[in-house]
N, C-alpha and C positions, 0 to 999 in steps of 0.2 A: 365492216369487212376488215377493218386495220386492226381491231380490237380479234377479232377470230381471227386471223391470220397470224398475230402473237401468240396467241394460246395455240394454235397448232403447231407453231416451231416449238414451242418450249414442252412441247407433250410429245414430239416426234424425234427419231435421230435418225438420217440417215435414211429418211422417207417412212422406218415404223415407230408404231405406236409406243411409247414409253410403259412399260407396266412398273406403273406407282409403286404399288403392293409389293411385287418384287423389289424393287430397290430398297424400301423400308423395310424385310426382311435381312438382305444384306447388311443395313445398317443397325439392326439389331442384334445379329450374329455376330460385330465386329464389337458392339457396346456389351458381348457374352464373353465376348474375348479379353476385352480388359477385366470384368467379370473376373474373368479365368489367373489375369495377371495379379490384380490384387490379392485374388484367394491364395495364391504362392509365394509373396511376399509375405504374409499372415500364418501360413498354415506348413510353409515349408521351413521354417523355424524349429515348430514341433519335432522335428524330426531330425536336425541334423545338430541341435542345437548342445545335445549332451556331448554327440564325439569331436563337436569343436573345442565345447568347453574343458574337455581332459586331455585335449588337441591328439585324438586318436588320427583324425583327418583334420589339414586346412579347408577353411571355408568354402572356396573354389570346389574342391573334391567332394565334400560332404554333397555339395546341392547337385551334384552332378550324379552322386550316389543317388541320391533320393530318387532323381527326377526319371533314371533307369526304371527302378522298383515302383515306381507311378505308373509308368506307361506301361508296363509290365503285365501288370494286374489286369488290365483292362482286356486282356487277350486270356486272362488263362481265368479268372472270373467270373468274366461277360458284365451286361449292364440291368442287372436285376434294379441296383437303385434308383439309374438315371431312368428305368424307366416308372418307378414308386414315382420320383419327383415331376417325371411329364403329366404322370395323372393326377398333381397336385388342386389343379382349375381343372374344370368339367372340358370336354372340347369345343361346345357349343361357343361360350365364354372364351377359350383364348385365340387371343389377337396382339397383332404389333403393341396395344397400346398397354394390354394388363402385361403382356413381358419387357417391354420398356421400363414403367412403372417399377416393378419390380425389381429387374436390374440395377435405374438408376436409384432402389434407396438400400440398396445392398453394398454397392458401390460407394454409397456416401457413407454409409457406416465404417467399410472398412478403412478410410483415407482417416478418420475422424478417429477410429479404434487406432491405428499405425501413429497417426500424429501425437498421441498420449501414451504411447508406448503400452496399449491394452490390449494383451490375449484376448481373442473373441473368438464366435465360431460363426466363421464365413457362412458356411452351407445353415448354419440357422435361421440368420439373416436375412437369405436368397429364400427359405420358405415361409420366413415372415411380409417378405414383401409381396411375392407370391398370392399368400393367400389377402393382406391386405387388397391387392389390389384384384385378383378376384372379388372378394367383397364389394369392392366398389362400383363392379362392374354390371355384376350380375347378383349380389346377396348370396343370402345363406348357401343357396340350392346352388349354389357356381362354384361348389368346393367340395374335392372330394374326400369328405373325413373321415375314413380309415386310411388314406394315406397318410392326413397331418396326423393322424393318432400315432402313427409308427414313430415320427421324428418328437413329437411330443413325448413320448416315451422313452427313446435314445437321448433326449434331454435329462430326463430326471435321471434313468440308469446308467448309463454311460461312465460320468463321476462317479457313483456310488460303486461300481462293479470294479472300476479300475483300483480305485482307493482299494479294495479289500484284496484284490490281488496281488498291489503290489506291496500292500504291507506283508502277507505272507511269502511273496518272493523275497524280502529284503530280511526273512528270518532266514530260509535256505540259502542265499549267496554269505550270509553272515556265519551258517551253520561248516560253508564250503571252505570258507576263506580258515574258520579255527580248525575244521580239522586237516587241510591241507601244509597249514602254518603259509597264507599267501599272507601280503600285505594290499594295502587299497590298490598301490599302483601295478598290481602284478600284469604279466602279458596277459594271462589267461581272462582276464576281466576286459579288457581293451579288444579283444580278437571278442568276445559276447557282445560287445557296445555295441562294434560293427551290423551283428546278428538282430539284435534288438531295434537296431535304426532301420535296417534293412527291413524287417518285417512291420514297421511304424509307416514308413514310405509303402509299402505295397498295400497296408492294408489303408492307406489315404489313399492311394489310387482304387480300389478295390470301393470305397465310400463315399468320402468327400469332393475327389475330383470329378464324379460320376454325375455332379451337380447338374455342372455349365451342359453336360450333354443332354440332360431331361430339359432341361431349360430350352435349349435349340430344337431337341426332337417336338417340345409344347407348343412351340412359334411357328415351326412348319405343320402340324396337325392345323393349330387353327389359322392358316392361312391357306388349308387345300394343298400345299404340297409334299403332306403325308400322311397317309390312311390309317385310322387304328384299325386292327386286328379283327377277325370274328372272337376272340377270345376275350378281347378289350384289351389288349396291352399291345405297345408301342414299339415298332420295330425299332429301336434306336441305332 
């Protein structure tokens, strides 16, 4: 009786029942949020890093820019990606432990990438662990691969597409600057920085911060408190 009587307080508050499940969702949602914290110390760099560097903006300003054009995106976009990445694990498969999992070796990479001062890609990361730890959970069949096809694919093109744009933009700003007679530091390059940042930050909110929300819409699907769609996609 003294042994049940233990276990009932410690399963009870306040005379109800404690639900587990819930609290271990809470504390996944909060381990998605540091998630979220390191992806920003990583990834909001990208962005703010060039009109620091020709101090179009100080530091302070620059991240405060971005973080507008982040949250921004998210309303005039919508959440086509987070929901690609919710149906990254089958629903069957996810649980507290494959989004924990996942989280915490996403999380280790980026403490581990920042301590070596190494550019990485957080949201790569987050779908390596992902489907690892699918894998582990449930096999082959616990992964739904034309989603990872898409980020697999945004791997290999991503660098290549960029490379070849920006080497032809850096023929036209070079074509701008001789026939204007500007010099590097002219205003008119510094008021574009701005533009360029601005649209680097909307379209990370638009992509990569759309991560940690597939990630939490994946955790409440498989813990029952959110339904997929007749359609199969994910209200996020």
């Amino acid at each position: 009786m003294g042994l049940d009587g233990a276990v009932r307080r410690r399963s009870t508050s306040w005379g109800r029942p404690v639900d587990l499940t819930l609290v271990a969702v809470v504390g996944v949602i909060a381990l998605a949020l540091l998630f979220d914290f390191t992806n920003g110390f990583h990834d909001a760099a990208n962005s703010v890093s060039t009109v620091v560097a020709t101090r179009v903006l100080p530091a302070k300003w620059a991240v405060w820019f971005s973080a507008f054009f982040n949250f921004a995106a998210v309303f005039i976009i919508g959440t086509a990606v987070a929901n690609t990445v919710a149906k990254t694990v089958k629903p069957g498969v996810t649980g507290v432990a494959v989004i924990f999992a996942a989280l915490f070796a996403a999380i280790v990479w980026n403490y581990a990438t920042w301590w070596v001062g190494m550019p990485s890609s957080s949201s790569h990361a987050l779908i390596g662990g992902l489907v690892g730890a699918g894998l582990a959970a449930g096999g082959i069949d616990a992964i739904s691969w034309p989603s990872v096809q898409k980020t697999v694919i945004a791997i290999v093109a991503s660098p290549l597409i960029a490379f070849g744009i920006a080497f032809l933009a850096m023929f036209l700003v070079a074509g701008l600057r001789n026939l204007f007679k500007l010099d590097d530091n002219a205003k008119q390059f510094k008021w574009l920085q701005l533009v360029s940042a601005g649209a680097v930050s909307f379209g990370h909110g638009a992509n990569d911060a759309q991560k940690t929300m597939g990630v939490i819409a994946a955790l409440l699907v498989g813990t029952g408190h959110l339904a997929v769609g007749a359609d199969g996609n994910i209200g996020v």
